[in-house]
Every structure is written in C-alpha cells, then in structure tokens.
C-alpha positions as CSV (number, residue, x, y, z in Angstrom):
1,X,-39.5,14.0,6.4
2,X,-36.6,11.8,8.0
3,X,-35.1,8.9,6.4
4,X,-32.6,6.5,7.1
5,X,-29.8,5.8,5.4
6,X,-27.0,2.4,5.8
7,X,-24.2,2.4,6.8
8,X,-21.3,2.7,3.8
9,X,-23.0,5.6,2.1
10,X,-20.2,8.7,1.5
11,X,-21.6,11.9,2.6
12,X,-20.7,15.6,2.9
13,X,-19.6,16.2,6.4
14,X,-21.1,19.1,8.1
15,X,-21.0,20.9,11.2
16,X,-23.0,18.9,14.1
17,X,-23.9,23.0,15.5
18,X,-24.6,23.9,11.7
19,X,-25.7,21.1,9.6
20,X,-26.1,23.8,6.7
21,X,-22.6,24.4,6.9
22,X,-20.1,21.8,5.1
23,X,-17.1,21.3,4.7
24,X,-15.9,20.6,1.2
25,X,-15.0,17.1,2.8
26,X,-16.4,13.4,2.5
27,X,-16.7,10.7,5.3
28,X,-18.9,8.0,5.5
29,X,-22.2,7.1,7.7
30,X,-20.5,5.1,10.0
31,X,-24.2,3.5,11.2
32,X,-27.7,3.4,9.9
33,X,-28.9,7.0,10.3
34,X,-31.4,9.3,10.2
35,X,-31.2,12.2,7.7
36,X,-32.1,15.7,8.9
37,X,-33.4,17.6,6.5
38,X,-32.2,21.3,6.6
39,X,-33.8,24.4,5.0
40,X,-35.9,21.2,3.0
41,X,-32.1,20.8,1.4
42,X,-29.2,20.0,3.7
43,X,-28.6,16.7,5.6
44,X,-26.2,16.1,8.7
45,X,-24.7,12.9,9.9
46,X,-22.5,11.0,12.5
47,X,-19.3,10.2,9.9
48,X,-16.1,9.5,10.1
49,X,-13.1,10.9,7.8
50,X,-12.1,8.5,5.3
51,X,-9.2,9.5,2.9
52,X,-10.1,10.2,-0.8
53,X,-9.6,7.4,-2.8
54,X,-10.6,5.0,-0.7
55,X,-12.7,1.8,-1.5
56,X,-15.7,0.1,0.7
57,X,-16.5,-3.5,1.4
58,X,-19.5,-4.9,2.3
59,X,-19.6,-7.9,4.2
60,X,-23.1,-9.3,5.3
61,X,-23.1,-12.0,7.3
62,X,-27.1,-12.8,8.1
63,X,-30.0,-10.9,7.9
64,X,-30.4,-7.5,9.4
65,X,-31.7,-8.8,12.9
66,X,-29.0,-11.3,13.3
67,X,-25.6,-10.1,12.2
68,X,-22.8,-11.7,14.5
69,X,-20.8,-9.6,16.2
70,X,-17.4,-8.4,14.7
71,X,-14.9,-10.9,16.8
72,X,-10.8,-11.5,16.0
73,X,-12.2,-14.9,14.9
74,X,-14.8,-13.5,12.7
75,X,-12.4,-10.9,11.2
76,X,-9.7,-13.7,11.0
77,X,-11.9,-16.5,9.4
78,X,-14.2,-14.4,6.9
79,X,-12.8,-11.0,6.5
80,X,-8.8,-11.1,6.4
81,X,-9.0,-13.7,3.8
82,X,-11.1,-11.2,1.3
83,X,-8.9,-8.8,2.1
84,X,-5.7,-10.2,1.9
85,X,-6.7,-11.8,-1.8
86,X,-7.5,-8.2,-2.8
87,X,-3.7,-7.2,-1.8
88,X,-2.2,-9.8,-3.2
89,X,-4.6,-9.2,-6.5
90,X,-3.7,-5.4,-6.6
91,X,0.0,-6.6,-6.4
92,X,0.1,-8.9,-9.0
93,X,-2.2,-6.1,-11.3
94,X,0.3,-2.9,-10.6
95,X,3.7,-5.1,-9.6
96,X,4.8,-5.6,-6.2
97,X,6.2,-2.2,-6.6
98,X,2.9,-1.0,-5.7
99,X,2.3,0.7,-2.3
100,X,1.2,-1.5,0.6
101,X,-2.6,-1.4,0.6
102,X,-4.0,-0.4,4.0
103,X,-7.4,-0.3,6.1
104,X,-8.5,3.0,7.2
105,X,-11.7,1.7,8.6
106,X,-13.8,-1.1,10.0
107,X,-17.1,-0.5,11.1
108,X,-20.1,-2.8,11.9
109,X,-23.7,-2.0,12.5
110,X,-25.4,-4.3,9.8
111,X,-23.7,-5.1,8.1
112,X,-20.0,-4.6,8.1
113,X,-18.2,-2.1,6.4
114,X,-14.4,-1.8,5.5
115,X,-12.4,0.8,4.1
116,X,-9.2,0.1,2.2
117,X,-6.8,2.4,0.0
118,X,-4.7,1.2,-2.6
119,X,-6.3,-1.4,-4.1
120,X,-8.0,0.3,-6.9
121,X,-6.9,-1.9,-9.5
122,X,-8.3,-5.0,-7.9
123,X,-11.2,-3.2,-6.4
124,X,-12.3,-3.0,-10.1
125,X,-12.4,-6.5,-10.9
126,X,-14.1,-7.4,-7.7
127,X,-16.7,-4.6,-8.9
128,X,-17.0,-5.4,-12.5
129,X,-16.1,-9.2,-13.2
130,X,-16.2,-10.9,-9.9
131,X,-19.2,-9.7,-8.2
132,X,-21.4,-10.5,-10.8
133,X,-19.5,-14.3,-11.2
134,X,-20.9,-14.7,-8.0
135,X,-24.2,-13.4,-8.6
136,X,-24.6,-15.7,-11.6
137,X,-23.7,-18.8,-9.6
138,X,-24.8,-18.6,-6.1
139,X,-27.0,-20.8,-6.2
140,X,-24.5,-23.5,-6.9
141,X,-21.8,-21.4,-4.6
142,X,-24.8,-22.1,-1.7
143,X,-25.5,-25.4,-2.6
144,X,-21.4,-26.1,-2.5
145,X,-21.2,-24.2,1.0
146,X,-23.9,-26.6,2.3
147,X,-22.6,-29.7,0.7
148,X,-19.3,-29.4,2.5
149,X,-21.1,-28.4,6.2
150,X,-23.1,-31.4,5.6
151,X,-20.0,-33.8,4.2
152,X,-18.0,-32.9,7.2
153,X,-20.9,-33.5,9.7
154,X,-21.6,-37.0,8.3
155,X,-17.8,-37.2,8.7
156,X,-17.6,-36.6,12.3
157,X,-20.3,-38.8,12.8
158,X,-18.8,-41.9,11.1
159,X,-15.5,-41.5,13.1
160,X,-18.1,-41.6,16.5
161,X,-19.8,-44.7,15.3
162,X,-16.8,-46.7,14.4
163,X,-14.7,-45.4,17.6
164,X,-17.7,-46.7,19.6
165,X,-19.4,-49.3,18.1
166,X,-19.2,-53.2,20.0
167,X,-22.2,-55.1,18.7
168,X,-22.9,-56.5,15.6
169,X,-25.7,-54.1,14.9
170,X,-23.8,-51.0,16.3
171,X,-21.0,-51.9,13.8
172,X,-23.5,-52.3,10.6
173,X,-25.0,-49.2,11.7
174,X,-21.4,-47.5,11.9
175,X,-20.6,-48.7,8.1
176,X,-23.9,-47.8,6.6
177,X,-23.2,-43.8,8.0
178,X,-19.9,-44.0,6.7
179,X,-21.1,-44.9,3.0
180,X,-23.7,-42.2,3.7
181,X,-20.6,-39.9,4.5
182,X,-18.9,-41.3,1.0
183,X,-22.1,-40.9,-0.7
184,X,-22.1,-37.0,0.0
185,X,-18.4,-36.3,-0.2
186,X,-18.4,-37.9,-3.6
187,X,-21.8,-35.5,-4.1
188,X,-19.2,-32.4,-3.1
189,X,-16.4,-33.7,-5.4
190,X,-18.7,-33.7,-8.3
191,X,-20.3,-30.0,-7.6
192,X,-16.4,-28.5,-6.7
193,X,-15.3,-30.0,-9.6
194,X,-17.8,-28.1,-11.8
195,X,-17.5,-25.2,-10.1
196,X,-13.5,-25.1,-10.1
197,X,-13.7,-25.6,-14.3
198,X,-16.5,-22.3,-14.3
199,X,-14.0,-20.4,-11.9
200,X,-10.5,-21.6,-14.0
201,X,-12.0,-19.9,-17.2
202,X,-13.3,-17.1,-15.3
203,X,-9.8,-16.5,-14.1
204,X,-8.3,-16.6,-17.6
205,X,-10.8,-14.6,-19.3
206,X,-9.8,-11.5,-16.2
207,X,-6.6,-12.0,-17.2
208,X,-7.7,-11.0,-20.8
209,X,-9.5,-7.8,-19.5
210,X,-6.5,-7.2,-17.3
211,X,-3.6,-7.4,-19.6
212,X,-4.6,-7.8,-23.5
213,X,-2.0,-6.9,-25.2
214,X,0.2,-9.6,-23.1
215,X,1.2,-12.7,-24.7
216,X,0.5,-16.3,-24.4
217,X,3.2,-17.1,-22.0
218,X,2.8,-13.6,-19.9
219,X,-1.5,-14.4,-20.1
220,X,-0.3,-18.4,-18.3
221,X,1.9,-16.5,-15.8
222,X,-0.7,-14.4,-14.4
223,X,-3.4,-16.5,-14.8
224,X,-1.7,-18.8,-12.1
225,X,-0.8,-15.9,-10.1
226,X,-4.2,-14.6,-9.9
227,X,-5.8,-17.8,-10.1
228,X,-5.9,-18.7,-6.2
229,X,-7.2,-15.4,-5.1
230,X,-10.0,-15.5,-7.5
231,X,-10.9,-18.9,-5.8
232,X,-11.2,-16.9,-3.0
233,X,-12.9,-14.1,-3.4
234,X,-15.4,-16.2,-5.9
235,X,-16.4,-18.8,-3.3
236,X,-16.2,-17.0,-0.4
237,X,-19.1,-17.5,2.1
238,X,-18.7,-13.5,3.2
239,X,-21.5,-12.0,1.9
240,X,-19.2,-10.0,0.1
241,X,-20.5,-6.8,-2.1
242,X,-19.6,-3.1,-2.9
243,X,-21.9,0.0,-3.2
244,X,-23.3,1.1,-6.1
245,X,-21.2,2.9,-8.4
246,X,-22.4,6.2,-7.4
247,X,-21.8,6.1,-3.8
248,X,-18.2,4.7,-3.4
C-alpha cells in the first residue's frame, strides 16, 4: 500500500530506474511523497543530497492548506532571525573559533524545511531545553504575540483620531481610544514582563547544562551572551520545531 511521507524525513537514496537499488547515501524528501513499496520492502523518493551531519528546521507558518509562500521578506523577517541566533549560540558554545555554520538547503512545501551544518552544539539546546520551553508556555507566548498585534493596532488608531479629530465629540472619542491603547499596552507590559523573568532563569539554568564546571563569574558571562538569542528563539512566532530524534 502507498503512503505519504512529509517533507524533512532522511531517507536512503535509491536509483529512480531501480528503487531496490541504494546507494549507501542519505538525502532528504524534499516534498510530501508517496512511498513505493518495492519487493513489499524497498521505498524510492524524490531527495536531495544533504551532507552528513547536518541539522533540520522546521518552520510552520499556518496550517497545511495555507502556508505563505517562501518570500525574501518571509525568510528575512521569520527565518534569518532563528537562524542567525543559532550561529551566534553555536559560537558562543564552541568559541568563535568554531567553523562558520552554513545552509545547505531550504525547501518549502508545508511547511518549510532548512538544512544547516555546524551548529550541532546549539542544535542540541534548541532540541532538548528550548523546544520544550516553548511548548510549556505557548499559551502565554500566543497570548503575548496577540497582545502586541492588538496594542500596536489600537496604537495606530489613536494617532488617526487625534491627527483628525475637530469637534468636541470627535476629540473625546480620540482620548477615550487612546486610554484604550494605554489600557492594553500596560496589559503587554505586565504579560512581557512575566515572561522575560520565565525566559532570564531559563537562560541561566542552559548555561548550567552547557558549562557546569564553569564558575560564577564565567556562568554571568555567558549567560549575557546567550541570553538575547534565547529571547529569540524562545518567543519567536516561527512555528519553529525539529524532527524527532530518530529521523534527523
């Protein structure tokens, strides 16, 4: 029987003419496919090389039917960011002796996939401490991400009404939405601030896993090193995730 498989998953690459035959060598699916079962056994696949040691990211942007396509300004805004905390992360980890970490593929289906070398270090973390962070507080991560859409809308808004209000009631109208805008900014504040105290002892207790046998001084160092691009990657509105541990 066929099944499909997502995109991301590492497979044995065979040849297309003889999907019995492989190669020795892994790639990954670089879209949702079909497997073809061979001899009730063997599968085949549409892959791509990807260098050993390499490390996937997920990024899901909306549900399966309505993923946005993969624009400079999507990749810019939502990807380079992740990305570039990872670098910096793996840096900080190994020493900036470390070799520059580098893409070796981007593909996007749904959702999008990523393929990076040299981060292996900070691919951990994200695996192992800050992927499950975020699990255990998205619901106040979403409820953050919403506040501050809705604080800068009610923003916007007050600007419009005091920029064009004339009449008496036009101007009493104008300050009641701007103390609605201070209401939920001061709403924002409150849930940023709670969050920023979960994510500053989340940052120092990596810093633990990462280096325990530093001391107090070398713990303070790299905890306000690393502590920006944990911000980052913990509150980032990317959809972020890895595969599971048995297919990256």
């Amino acid at each position: 029987m066929d099944k499909r498989y997502r995109s991301g998953l590492e497979v044995s690459i065979a040849d297309i003419n003889t999907p019995h035959k492989f190669h020795g060598k892994k790639g990954f699916i670089t879209s949702p496919q079909k497997i073809i079962r061979v001899e009730g056994v063997e599968h085949y696949f549409r892959v791509i090389d990807i260098p050993s040691g390499s490390r996937s990211l997920i990024f899901n942007f909306g549900s399966d039917k309505s993923q946005p396509p993969l624009t400079p300004a999507l990749l810019t805004l939502r990807v380079i960011p992740i990305l570039s905390a990872l670098c910096e992360m793996e840096k900080i980890i190994n020493g900036n002796s470390v070799t520059e970490p580098r893409i070796v593929a981007i593909t996007q289906q749904s959702p999008v996939n990523v393929s990076m070398i040299g981060i292996p270090e900070a691919y951990k973390a994200l695996r192992e401490d800050i992927i499950p962070w975020r699990r255990r507080h998205q619901k106040e991560i979403a409820k953050l991400n919403e506040k501050e859409k809705k604080a800068e809308i009610e923003r916007k808004k007050a600007e419009v009404a005091e920029a064009t209000g004339r009449t008496e009631k036009e101007i009493a109208e104008a300050q009641k939405i701007r103390a609605e805008s201070h209401r939920i900014e001061a709403e924002t504040t409150k849930l940023r601030f709670e969050l920023k105290k979960e994510q500053v002892e989340f940052a120092y207790s990596l810093v633990e896993k990462i280096a325990p046998d530093a001391n107090h001084v070398e713990r303070l160092t790299l905890f306000k090193e690393l502590l920006p691009h944990v911000e980052t990657l913990t509150l980032s509105d990317s959809g972020l995730s890895v595969p599971p541990k048995n297919e990256d």
